[in-house]
C-alpha positions in Angstrom: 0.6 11.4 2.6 -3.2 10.7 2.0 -5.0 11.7 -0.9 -9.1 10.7 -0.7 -10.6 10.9 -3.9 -14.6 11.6 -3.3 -17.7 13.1 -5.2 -20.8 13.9 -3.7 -22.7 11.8 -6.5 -21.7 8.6 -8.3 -20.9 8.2 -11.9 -18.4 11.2 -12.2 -15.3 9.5 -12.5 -14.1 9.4 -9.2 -12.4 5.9 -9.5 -11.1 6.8 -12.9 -9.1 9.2 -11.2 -8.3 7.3 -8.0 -6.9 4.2 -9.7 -5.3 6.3 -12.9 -3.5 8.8 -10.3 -1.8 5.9 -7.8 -0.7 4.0 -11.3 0.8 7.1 -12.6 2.5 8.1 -8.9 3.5 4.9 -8.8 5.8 5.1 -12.1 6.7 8.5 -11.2 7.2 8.6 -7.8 10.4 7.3 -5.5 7.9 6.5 -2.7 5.7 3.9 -2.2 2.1 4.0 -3.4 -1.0 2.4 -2.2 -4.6 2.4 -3.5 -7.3 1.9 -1.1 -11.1 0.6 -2.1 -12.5 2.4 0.4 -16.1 1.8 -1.4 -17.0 -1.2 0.0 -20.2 -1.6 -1.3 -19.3 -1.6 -4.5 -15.5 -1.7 -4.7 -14.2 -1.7 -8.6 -10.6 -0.4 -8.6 -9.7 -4.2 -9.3 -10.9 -4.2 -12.3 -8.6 -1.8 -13.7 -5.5 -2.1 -11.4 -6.0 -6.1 -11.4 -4.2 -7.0 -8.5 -2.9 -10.5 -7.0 -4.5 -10.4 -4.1 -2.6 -12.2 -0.8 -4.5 -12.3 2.3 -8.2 -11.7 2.9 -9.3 -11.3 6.5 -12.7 -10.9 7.9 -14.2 -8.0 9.7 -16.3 -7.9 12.3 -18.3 -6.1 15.4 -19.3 -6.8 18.2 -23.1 -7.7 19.0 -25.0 -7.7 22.3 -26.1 -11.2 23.1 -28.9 -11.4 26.4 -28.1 -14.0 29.2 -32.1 -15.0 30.0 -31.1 -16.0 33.5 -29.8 -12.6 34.5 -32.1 -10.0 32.9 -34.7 -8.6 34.7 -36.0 -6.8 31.3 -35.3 -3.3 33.2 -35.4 -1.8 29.5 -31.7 0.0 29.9 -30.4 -1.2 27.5 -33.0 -0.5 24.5 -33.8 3.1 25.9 -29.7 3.4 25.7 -29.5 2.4 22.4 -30.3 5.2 19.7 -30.1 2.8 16.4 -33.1 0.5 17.8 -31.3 -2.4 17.8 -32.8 -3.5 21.1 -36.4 -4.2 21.6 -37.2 -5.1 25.6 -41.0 -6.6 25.3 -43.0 -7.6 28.4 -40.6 -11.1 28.7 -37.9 -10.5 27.6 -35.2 -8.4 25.1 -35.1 -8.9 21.6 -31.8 -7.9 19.3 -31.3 -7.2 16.0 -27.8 -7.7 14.9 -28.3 -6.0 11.8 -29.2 -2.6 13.2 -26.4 -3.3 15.8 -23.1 -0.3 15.4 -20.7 -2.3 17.8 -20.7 0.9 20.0 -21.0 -1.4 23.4 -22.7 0.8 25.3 -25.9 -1.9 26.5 -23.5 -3.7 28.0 -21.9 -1.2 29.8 -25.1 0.2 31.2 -26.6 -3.0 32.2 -26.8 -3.2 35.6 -27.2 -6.8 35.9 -24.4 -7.7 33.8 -26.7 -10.0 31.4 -25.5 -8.9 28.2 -22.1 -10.8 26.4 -20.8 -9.6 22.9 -19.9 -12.0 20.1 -18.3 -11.2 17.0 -20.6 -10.8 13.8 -18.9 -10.5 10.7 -20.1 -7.6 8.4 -17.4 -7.7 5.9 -13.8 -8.9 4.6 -10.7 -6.7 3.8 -8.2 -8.1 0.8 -4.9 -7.2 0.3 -2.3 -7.0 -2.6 -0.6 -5.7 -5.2 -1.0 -4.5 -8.7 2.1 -4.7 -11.4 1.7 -1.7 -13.5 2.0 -3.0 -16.9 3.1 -0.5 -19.1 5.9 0.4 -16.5 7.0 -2.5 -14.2 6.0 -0.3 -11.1 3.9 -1.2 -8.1 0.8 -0.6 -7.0 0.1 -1.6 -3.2 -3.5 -2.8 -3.3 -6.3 -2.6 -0.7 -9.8 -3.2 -0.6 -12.6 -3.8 1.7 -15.9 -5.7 0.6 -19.3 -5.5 2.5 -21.1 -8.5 2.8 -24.3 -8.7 1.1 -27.3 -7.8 3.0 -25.4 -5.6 5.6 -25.8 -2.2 6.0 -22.3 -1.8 7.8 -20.1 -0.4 5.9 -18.3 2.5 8.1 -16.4 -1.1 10.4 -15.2 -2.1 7.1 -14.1 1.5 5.8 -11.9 1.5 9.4 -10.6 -1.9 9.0 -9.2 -0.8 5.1 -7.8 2.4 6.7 -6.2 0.2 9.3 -4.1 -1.7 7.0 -2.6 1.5 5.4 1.1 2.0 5.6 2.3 4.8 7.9 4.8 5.8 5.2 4.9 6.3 1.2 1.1 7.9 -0.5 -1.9 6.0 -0.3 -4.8 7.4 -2.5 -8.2 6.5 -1.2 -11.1 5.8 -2.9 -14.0 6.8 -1.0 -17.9 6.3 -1.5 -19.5 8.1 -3.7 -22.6 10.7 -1.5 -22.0 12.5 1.8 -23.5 9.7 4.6 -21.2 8.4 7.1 -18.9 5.9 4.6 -17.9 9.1 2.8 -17.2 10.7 6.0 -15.2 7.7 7.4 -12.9 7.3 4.3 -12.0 10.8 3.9 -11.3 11.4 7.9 -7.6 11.8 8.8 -6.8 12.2 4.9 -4.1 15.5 4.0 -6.3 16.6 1.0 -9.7 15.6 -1.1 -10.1 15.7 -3.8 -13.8 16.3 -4.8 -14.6 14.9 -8.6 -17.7 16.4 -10.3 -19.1 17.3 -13.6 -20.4 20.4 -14.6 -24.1 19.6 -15.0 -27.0 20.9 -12.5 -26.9 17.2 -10.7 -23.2 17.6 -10.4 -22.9 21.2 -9.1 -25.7 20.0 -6.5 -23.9 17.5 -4.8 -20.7 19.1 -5.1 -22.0 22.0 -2.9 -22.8 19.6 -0.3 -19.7 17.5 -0.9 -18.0 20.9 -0.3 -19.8 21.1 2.9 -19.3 18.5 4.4 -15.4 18.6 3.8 -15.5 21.9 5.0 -17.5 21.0 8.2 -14.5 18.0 9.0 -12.1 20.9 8.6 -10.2 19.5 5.8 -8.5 20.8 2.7 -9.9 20.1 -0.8 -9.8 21.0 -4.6 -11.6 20.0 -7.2 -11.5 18.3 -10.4 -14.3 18.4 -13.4 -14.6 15.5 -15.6 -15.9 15.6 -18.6 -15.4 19.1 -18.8 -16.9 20.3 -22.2 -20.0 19.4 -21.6 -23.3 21.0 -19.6 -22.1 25.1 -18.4 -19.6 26.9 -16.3 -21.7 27.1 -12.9 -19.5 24.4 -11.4 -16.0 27.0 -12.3 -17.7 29.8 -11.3 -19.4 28.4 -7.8 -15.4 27.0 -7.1 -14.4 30.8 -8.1 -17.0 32.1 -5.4 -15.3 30.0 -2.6 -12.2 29.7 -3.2 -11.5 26.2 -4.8 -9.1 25.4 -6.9 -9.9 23.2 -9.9 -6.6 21.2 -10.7 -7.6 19.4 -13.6 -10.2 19.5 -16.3 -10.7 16.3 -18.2 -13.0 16.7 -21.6 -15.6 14.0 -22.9 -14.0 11.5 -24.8 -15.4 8.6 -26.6 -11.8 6.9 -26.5 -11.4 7.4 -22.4 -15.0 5.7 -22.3 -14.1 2.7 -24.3 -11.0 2.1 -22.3 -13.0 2.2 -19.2 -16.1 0.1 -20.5 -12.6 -2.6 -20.4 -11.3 -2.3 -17.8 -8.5 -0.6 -18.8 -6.2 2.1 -17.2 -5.7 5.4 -19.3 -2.5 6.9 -18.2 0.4 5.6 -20.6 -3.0 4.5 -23.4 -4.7 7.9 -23.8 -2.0 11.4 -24.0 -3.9 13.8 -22.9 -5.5 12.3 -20.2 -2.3 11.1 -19.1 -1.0 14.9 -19.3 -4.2 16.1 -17.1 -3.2 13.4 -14.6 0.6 14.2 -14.5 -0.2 18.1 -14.4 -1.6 17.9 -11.5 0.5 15.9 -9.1 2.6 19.0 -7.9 0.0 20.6 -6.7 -1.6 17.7 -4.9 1.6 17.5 -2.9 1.0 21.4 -2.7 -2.0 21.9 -1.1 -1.3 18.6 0.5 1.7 20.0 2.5 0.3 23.3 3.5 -1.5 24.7 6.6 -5.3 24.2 6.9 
């Protein structure tokens, strides 16, 4: 089973909620758990799950490289490519790796076969595990990290996805936003679980969060953090299509201060732990049942 936690703006709790639920299934549950930093530009579930981490392996795509003797500068290969990662000038054909997706399609439309790939590498992927303190249980642990500078980050999101276990329930914690890393983590999960806040800001992006989610033909429900504060547009915009909100989690200046160290709630804070636990049979609910 694969639960992908996601908001469609950052800064609503979204890994509060990813790393608190796989510490919590992880004590409660007889199968296996595994958290996935699927926000590799930025990946912070470490922090609070502290993991030992065991292997770290790079990632990379493949780039076009140009063999001068054999191009003819026929321009193929830069009218082919639709990121602009080729530039054919009056000599000769320029690349830029960093625009470059991997997709290999200059070098299978050059007719001249003057184009090679080499590896670049965009990224690393680190794996682990986490010993939950307060109850001896394990966390499986798995993050992906973009390299500075690169603008990549959908090769990295695949490579972290890759290195899931086929069995047991990995929780995903995807990019925060709607753009293609968003899109990438939550693919292939069994349910999303959209995080928001009931503000303007937060209803905004949730409506396109819930669009996009809907669009990929996948099953969500939602949960509202920090829950007493701003109106109820967000409950009754959920009421008007049909999402379920699964948990509510109030404002709390005790949940803040455990975050602001690093610390995990469930088995510190009661009622947060109790908003967590209350909602875990009907993940595996609406997990389990038809689209």
């Amino acid at each position: 089973m694969r639960i992908a936690i996601a908001s469609g703006k950052g800064g609503t709790g979204k890994t509060t909620i990813a790393v608190n639920l796989a510490a919590l299934l992880a004590e409660s549950e007889d199968s296996a758990v595994t958290y996935a930093d699927c926000d590799v530009e930025e990946p912070n579930g470490h922090i609070f799950l502290a993991p030992r981490i065991d292997t770290s392996e790079a990632v990379t795509i493949p780039v076009p490289v140009i063999d001068e003797d054999l191009c003819t500068v026929c321009g193929a290969c830069s009218s082919f490519c639709q990121y602009k990662a080729i530039a054919t000038l009056p000599d000769r054909v320029m690349i830029f790796d960093e625009l470059c997706h991997g997709c290999g399609g200059c070098k299978l439309i050059c007719g001249e076969d003057a184009i090679r790939e080499e590896p670049r590498e965009v990224g690393t992927v680190e794996t682990g595990s986490s010993v939950i303190a307060e109850g001896g249980a394990t966390v499986e642990f798995v993050q992906g990290r973009l390299r500075v500078k690169e603008i990549q980050a959908v090769p990295v999101i695949k490579a972290v996805k890759k290195r899931l276990p086929g069995q047991g329930i990995s929780i995903l914690d995807a990019p925060p936003g709607t753009s293609c890393p968003m899109v990438e983590a939550v693919r292939g999960s069994d349910l999303v679980l959209l995080v928001t806040e009931p503000t303007p800001f937060g209803l905004h992006d949730l409506e396109i969060a819930v669009e996009t989610v809907k669009q990929l033909g996948m099953k969500a429900a939602v949960v509202v953090n920090r829950s007493d504060i701003g109106d109820d547009r967000v409950r009754r915009y959920c009421d008007r299509v049909k999402l379920e909100i699964i948990a509510e989690v109030p404002n709390s200046r005790e949940i803040a201060e455990a975050y602001s160290r690093g610390k995990l709630l469930t088995g510190r804070i009661d009622s947060f732990t109790t908003q967590i636990q209350g909602m875990i049979p009907t993940i595996f609910e609406l997990a389990a049942s038809p689209r």
